[in-house]
C-alpha atoms as one frame of an Amber mdcrd trajectory, in Angstrom:
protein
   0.000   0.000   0.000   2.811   2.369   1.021   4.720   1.272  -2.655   2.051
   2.165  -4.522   1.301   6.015  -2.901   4.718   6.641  -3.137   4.695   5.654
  -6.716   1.713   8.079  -7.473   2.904  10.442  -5.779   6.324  10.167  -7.643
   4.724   9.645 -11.073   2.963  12.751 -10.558   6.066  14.587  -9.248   7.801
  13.587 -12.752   5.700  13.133 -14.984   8.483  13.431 -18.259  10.263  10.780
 -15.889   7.628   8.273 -16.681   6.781   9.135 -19.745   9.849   8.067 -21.008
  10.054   4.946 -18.927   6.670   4.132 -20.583   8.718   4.391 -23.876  11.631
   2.540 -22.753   9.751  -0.588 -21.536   7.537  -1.043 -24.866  11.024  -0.614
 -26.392  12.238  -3.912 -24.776   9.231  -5.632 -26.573  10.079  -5.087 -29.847
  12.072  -7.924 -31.475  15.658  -7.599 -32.320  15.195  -7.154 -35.913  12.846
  -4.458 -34.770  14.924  -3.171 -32.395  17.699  -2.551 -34.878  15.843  -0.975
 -37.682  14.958   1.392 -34.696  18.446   1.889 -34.182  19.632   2.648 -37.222
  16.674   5.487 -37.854  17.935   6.617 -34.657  21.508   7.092 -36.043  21.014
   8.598 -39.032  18.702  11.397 -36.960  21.227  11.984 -34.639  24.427  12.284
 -37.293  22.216  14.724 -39.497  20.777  16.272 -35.864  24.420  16.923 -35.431
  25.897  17.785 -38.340  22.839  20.898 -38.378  23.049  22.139 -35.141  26.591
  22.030 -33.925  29.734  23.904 -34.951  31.868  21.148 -34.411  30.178  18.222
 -35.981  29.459  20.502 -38.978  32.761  20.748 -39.690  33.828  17.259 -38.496
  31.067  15.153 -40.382  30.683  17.307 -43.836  33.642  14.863 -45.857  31.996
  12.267 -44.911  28.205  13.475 -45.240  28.182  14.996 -48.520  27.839  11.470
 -50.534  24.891  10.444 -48.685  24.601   8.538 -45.659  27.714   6.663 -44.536
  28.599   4.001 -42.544  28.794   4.413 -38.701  32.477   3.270 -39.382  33.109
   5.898 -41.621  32.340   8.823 -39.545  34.880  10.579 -36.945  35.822   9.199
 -33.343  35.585  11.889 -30.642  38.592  12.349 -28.038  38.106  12.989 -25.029
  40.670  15.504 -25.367  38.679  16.681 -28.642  35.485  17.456 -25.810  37.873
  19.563 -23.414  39.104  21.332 -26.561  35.605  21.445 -28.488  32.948  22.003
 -25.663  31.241  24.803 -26.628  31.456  23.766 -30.467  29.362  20.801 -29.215
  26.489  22.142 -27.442  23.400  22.320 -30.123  22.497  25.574 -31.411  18.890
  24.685 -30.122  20.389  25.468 -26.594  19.968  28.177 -24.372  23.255  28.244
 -23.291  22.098  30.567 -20.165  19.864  27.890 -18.685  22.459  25.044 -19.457
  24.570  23.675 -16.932  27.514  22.595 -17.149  28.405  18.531 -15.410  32.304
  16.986 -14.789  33.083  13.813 -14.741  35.560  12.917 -12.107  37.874  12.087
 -15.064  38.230   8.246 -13.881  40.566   8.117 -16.752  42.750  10.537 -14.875
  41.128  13.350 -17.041  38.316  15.700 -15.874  35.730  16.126 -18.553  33.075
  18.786 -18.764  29.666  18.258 -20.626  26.721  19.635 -21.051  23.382  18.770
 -19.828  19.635  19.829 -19.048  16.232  18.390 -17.142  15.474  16.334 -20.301
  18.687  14.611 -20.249  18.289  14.143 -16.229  15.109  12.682 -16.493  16.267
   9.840 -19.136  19.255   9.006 -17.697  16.385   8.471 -14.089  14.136   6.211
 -16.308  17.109   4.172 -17.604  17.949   3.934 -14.098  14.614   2.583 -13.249
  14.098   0.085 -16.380  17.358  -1.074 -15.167  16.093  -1.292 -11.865  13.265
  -3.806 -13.091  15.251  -6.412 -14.031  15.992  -7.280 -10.518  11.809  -7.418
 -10.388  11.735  -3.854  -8.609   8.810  -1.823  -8.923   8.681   1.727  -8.447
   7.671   2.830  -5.245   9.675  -0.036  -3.266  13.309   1.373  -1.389  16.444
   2.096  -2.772  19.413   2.785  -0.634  22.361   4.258  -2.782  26.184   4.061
  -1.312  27.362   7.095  -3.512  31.562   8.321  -3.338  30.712  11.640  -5.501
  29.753  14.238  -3.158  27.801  16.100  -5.851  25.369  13.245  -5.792  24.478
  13.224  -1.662  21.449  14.717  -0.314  22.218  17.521   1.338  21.799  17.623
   5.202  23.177  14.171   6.961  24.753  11.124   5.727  21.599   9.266   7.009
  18.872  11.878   7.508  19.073  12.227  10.724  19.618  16.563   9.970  17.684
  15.990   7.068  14.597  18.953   7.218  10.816  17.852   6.317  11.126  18.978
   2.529  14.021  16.787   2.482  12.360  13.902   3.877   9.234  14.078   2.089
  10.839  14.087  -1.464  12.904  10.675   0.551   9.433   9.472   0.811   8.286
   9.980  -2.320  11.270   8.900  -3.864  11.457   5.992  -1.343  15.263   6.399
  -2.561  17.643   7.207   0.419  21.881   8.115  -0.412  24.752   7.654   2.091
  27.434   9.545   1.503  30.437   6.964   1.222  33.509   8.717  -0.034  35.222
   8.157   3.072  34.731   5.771   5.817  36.390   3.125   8.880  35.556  -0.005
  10.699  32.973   1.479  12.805  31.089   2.932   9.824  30.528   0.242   7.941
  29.326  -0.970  11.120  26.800   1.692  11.307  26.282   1.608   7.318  25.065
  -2.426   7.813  23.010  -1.352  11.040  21.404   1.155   9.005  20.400  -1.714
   6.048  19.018  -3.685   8.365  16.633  -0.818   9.991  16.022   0.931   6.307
  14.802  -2.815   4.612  15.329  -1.359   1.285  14.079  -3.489  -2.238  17.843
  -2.679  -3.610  21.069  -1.528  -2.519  23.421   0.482  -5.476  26.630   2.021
  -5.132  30.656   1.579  -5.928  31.479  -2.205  -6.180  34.407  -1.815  -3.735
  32.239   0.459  -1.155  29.369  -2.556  -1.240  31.853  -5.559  -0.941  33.170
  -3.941   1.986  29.970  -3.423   3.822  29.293  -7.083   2.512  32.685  -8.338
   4.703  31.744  -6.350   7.548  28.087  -8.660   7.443  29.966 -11.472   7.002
  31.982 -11.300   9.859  29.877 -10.053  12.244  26.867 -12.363  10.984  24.480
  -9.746  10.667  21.131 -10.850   9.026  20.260  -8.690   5.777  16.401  -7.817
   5.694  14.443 -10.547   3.460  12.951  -7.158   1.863  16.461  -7.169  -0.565
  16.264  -8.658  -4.034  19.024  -6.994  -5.704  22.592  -5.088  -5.384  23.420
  -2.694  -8.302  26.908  -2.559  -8.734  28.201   0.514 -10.500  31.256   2.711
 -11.649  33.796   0.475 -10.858  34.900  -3.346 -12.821  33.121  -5.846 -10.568
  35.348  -8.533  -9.748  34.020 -12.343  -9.590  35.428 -12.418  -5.444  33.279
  -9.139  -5.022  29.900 -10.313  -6.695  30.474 -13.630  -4.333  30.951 -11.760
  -1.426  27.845  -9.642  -1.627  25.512 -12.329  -2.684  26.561 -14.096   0.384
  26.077 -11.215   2.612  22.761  -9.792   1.025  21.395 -13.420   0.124  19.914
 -11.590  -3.256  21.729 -11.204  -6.920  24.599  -8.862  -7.567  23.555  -6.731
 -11.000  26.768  -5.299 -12.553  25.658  -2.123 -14.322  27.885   0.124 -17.235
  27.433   3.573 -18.346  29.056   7.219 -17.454  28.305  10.614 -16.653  28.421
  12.131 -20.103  26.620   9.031 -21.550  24.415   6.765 -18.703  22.759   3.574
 -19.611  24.705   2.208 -21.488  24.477  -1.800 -20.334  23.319  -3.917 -17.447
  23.391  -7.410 -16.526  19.759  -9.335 -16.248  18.935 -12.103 -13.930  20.912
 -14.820 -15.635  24.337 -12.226 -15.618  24.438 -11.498 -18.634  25.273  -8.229
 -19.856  22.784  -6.650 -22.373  23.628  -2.894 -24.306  20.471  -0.595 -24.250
  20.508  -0.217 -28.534  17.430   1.907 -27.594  19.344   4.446 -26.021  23.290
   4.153 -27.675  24.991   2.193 -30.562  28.169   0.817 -29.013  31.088  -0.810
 -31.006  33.935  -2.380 -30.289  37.228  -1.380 -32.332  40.304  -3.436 -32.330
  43.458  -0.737 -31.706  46.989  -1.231 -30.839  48.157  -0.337 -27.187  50.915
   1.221 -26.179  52.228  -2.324 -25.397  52.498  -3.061 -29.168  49.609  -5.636
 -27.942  45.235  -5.068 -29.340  42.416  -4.087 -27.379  38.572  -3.759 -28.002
  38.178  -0.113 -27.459  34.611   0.969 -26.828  33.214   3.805 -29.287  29.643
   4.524 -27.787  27.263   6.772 -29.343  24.114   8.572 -27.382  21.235   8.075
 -29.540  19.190  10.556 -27.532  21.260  13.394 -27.102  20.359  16.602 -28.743
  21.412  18.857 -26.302  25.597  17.738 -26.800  25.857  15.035 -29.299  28.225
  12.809 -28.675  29.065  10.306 -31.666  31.253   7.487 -31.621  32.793   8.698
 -29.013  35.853   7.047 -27.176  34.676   6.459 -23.677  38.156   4.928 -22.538
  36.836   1.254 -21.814  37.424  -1.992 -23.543  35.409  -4.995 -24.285  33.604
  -7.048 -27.172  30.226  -7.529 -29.056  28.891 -11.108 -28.247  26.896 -12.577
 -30.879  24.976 -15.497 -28.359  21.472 -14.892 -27.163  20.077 -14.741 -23.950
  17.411 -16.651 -22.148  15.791 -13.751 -20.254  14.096 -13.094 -23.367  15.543
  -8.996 -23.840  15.984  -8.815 -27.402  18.907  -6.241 -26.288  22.371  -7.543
 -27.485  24.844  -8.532 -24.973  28.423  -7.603 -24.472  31.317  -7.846 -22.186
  33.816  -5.990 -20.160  37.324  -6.872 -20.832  40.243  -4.952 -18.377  39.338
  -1.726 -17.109  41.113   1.396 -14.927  42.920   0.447 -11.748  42.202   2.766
  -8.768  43.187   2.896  -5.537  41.498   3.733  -2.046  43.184   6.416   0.211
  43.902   5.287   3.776  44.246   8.416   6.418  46.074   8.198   9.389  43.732
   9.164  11.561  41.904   5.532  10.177  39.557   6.877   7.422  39.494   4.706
   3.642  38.927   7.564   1.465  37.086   6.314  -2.678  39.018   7.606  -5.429
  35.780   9.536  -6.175  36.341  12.121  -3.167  39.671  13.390  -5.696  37.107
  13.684  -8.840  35.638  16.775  -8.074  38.985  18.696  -6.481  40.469  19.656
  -9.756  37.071  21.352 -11.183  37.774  23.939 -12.829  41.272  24.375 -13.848
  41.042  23.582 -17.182  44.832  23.942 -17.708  44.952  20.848 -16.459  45.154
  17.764 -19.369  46.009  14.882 -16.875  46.769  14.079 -13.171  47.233  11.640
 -10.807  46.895  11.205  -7.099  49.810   9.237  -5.125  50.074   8.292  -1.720
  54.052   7.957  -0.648  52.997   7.511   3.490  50.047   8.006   5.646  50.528
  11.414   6.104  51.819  12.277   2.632  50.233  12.593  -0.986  51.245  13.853
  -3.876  49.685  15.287  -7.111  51.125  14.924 -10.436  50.227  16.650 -13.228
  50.657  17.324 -16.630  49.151  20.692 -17.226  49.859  23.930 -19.550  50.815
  26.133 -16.638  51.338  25.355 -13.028  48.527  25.457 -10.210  48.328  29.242
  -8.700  49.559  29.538  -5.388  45.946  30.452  -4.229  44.866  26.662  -5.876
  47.215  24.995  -4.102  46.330  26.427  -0.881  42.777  25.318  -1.468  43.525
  21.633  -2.546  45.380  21.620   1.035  42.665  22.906   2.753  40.118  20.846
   1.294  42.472  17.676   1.969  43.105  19.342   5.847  39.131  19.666   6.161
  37.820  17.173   4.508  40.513  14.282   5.247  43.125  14.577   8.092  44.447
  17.636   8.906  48.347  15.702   9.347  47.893  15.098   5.630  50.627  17.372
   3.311  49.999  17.753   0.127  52.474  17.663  -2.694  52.141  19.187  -6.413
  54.575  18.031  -9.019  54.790  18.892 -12.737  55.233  16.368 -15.262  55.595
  16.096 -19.010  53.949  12.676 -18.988  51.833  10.496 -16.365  53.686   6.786
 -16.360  50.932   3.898 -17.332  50.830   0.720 -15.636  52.017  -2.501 -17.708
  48.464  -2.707 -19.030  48.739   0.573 -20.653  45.902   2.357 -18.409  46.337
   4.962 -16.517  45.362   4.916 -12.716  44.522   8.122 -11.394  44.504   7.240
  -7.587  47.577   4.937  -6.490  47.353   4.288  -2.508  49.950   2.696  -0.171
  50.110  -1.011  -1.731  51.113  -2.031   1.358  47.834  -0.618   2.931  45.327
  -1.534   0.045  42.703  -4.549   0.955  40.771  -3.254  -1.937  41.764  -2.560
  -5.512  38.878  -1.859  -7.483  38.604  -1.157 -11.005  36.677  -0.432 -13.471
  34.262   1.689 -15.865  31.798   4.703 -14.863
């Protein structure tokens, strides 16, 4: 009964929410064959969308456009270093640039990368989120309970509520969608973090794989029963490994559903009940492209292309993952293709010596801003020691230094000491990705990895 006011109340609250989720779910009953046609309309209306409305893709796609309509392979990859350069050339001339906001990604790639976005594009990327959501058999209206490392993306007032004001807790009603903030914790709150599972009985539990197989061990060893209200963990921005998917199934008794998408372009792919990953061709065309590494060695680089866009198209664009195309079926019956991961970015956690385990997700956000900046990379030498490396056009101002240190003093451990160097080039690891947190190795019980 209490499901089904909040969903009314939420359905009426977000209404375009719905209405595409309404569109997204009759999209999964379409056949493949179906499904692809639908794809392919979908490309050629974003590529001409593009090539109208945007300065950069105007330029960019007119060799290729003026015989007709190529194929996808024939059109122009987009750097990531081509979107730092290029931003403004790629918001649509349909924009109003005053009411447009402006979004970073963290730069997981050791990069930060700016993008545009608006309400329409927020309230997509929330019903992708939701059809996702349903194959775990969630319903709208039934608890979520996110464990979320980008500060951006807490509610504001309390890590569980508890200084949370009534407007705040109504919309948590309505929502019935709670977020801890997890970008840093210790022993004792992951303690507290289970405790609160158990009291909340949320439907699902989402957040960082390495944040969610660590409250998983702290259930396991204290043998702390999970409420029988969970029937699915959403795994997200970070590689899941096979040890972590064990570990939470065995803590949460419910399936572990590995999820793959990013900031500038969410909803990409997510696993069903049987595991198997399947790509949303309603919503992006994804390929995989064979390129040499640095290693003299091949990888599957992922080109993914947001079919929905129109506010900053983004076209085969080079999100920095690899993996492959399968060609097999599945038996879930979603006539959505599958795919998999193949090895991903290796971050680190921070450890503080005052006890803390920081997510490479609290660094993200530090670096906003200074676009002379191409690359960096956060290194911890001791406990009480980190350093910054960067690669950048001019150095840090004095006055930006002073900040990062007092946002590390504030926010972290106040014995921490920062350290800037300046570099012509970041060193990869032996896989030929580039890490852009590296804790004590000595320290680390976690090494995630993975896409956003």
């Amino acid at each position: 009964m209490i499901a089904r006011l909040r969903h009314w109340l939420h359905r009426r609250r977000y209404p375009q929410r719905y209405a595409q989720l309404d569109q997204l779910l009759q999209n999964q009953t379409l056949d493949r064959a179906a499904l692809l046609e639908k794809q392919q309309r979908d490309l050629a209306a974003i590529v001409n969308f593009a090539a109208a409305h945007t300065p950069y893709y105007a330029e960019s796609l007119a060799p290729v456009l003026q015989y007709g309509a190529p194929d996808i392979r024939a059109l122009p990859i987009l750097h990531k270093d081509t979107v730092r350069l290029r931003l403004d050339d790629l918001l649509a001339d349909t924009a109003d640039r005053s009411q447009t906001p402006i979004g970073h990604t963290g730069g997981s790639t050791g990069k930060p990368l700016s993008f545009y976005y608006n309400d329409a594009k927020h309230e997509l990327m929330r019903a992708g989120m939701m059809r996702s959501y349903q194959l775990s058999g969630w319903r709208p209206g039934q608890k979520i309970l996110n464990f979320w490392g980008a500060r951006q993306d807490i509610v504001p007032g309390g890590v569980f509520g508890a200084q949370l004001g009534i407007p705040a807790r109504i919309d948590d009603f309505i929502a019935a969608e709670h977020t801890i903030s997890a970008y840093e914790y210790t022993g004792a709150t992951l303690l507290e973090w289970a405790r609160f599972i158990q009291s909340y009985r949320p439907v699902l539990l989402q957040g960082y794989a390495s944040i969610l197989s660590e409250v998983a061990r702290v259930v396991i060893a204290h043998q702390m029963p999970m409420p029988s209200t969970l029937i699915g963990v959403y795994s997200t921005a970070e590689m899941l490994t096979g040890s972590q998917r064990q570990q939470m199934q065995q803590a949460f008794g419910c399936r572990v559903f590995n999820q793959y998408g990013s900031r500038e372009i969410p909803n990409i792919a997510c696993e069903c009940r049987l595991g198997n990953l399947h790509v949303f061709t309603d919503m992006v065309c994804l390929e995989s492209v064979p390129q040499h590494d640095e290693t003299g060695g091949t990888e599957n680089r992922l080109l993914v292309t947001s079919l929905t866009n129109r506010l900053m198209p983004m076209i085969r664009y080079d999100i920095g993952d690899s993996g492959r195309l399968l060609e097999s079926d599945c038996a879930c019956g979603l006539p959505f293709p599958l795919m998999e991961m193949d090895l991903c970015r290796h971050n680190d956690h921070i450890r503080t010596p005052g006890g803390k385990t920081l997510h490479p997700a609290y660094f993200n956000r530090l670096l906003a801003g200074q676009t002379q900046v191409r690359q960096y990379q956060w290194v911890q030498h001791a406990r009480d020691r980190i350093a910054l490396n960067l690669v950048a056009s001019e150095p840090l101002s004095d006055a930006a230094v002073a900040s990062l240190q007092a946002h590390l003093h504030r926010d972290v451990d106040a014995r921490l000491t920062l350290d800037a160097n300046y570099l012509d080039e970041i060193p990869r690891t032996q896989s030929g990705k580039h890490r852009f947190v590296i804790g004590m190795a000595a320290d680390a019980t976690i090494n995630p990895a993975g896409p956003v």
